[in-house]
C-alpha positions as a printed Julia matrix, in Angstrom:
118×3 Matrix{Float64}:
 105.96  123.91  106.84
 102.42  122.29  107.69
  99.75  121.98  105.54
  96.3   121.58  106.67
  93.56  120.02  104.32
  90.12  120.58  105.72
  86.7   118.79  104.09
  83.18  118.08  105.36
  81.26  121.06  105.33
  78.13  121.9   103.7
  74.44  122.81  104.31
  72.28  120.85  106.3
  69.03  120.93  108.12
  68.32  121.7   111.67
  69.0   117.95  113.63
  71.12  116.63  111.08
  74.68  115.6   111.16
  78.05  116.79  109.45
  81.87  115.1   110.27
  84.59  117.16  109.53
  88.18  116.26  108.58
  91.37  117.9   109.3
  95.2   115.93  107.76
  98.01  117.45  108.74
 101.19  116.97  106.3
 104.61  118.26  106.24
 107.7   118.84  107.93
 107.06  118.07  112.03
 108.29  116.02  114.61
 104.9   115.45  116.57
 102.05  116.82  116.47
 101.39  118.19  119.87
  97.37  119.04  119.57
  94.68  118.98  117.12
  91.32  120.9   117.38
  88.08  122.82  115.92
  87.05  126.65  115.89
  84.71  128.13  114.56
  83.27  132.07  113.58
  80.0   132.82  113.37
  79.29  136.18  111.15
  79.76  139.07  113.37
  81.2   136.91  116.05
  84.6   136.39  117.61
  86.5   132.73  116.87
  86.1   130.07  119.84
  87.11  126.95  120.54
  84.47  123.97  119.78
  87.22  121.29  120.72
  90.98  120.12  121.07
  92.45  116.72  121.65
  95.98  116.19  122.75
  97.31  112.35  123.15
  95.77  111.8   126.99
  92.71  114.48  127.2
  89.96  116.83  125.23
  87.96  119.38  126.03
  84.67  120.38  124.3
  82.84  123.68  124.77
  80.05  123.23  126.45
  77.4   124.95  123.48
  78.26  121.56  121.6
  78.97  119.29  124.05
  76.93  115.93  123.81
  76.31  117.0   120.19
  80.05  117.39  118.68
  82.98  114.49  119.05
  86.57  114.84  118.81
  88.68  112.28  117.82
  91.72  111.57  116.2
  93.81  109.27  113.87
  97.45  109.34  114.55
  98.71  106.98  111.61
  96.7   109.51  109.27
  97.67  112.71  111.44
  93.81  113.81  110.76
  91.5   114.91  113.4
  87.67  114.63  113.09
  84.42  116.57  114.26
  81.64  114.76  114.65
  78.58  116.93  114.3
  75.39  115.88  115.29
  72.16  116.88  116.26
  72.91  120.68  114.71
  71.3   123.6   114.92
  70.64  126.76  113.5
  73.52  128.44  116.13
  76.2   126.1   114.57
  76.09  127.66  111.8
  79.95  129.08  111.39
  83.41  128.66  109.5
  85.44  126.04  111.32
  89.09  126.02  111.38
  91.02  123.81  111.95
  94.38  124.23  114.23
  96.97  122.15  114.91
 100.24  122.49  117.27
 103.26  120.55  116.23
 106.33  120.43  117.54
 109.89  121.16  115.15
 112.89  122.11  115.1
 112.64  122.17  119.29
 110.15  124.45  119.13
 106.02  124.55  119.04
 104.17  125.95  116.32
 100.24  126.42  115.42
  99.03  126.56  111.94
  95.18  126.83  110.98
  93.8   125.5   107.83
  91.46  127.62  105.7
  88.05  127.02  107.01
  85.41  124.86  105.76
  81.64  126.4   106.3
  78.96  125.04  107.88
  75.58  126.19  107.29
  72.27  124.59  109.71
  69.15  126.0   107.78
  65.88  124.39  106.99
């Protein structure tokens, strides 16, 4: 099994900045891909960004604002928030694909929630 442990969220004010964490521990061979969701209330989950070990891709409502990076020796991936806004507001999840066992699987972590209010 995987275990995800997610931290960085909180309130802040429109223009401000928030980084997320995401470590990944367990049982794995590699880990395949790391990335950031996020819900909005009353809105479906979508992709803000994934980074595999030679690309990433950002959605475009955050990019230029949000970063994606990655520390392999600490199997954590980061979000770096900046310049936020009201919209941003949302739960974001972290996902991860690792590979095991010869296989691929995903797990998400729990969500940490991100509020952008004055």
């Amino acid at each position: 099994q995987v275990q995800l442990v997610e931290s960085g969220g909180g309130l802040v004010q429109p223009g401000g900045s928030l980084r997320l964490s995401c470590a990944a521990s367990g049982s794995f061979f590699s880990i395949n891909a790391m990335g950031w969701y996020r819900q909005a209330p009353g809105k479906e989950r979508e992709l803000v960004a994934v980074i595999r070990s030679d690309s990433t891709n950002t959605a475009d409502s955050v990019k230029g604002r949000f970063t994606i990076s990655r520390d392999n020796a600490k199997n954590t991936v980061y979000l770096q928030m900046n310049s936020l806004k009201p919209a941003d507001t949302a739960v974001y999840y972290c996902d991860v694909n690792v590979r095991r066992d010869r296989s691929d699987f995903a797990y998400w972590g729990e969500g940490t929630l991100v509020t952008v209010s004055p």
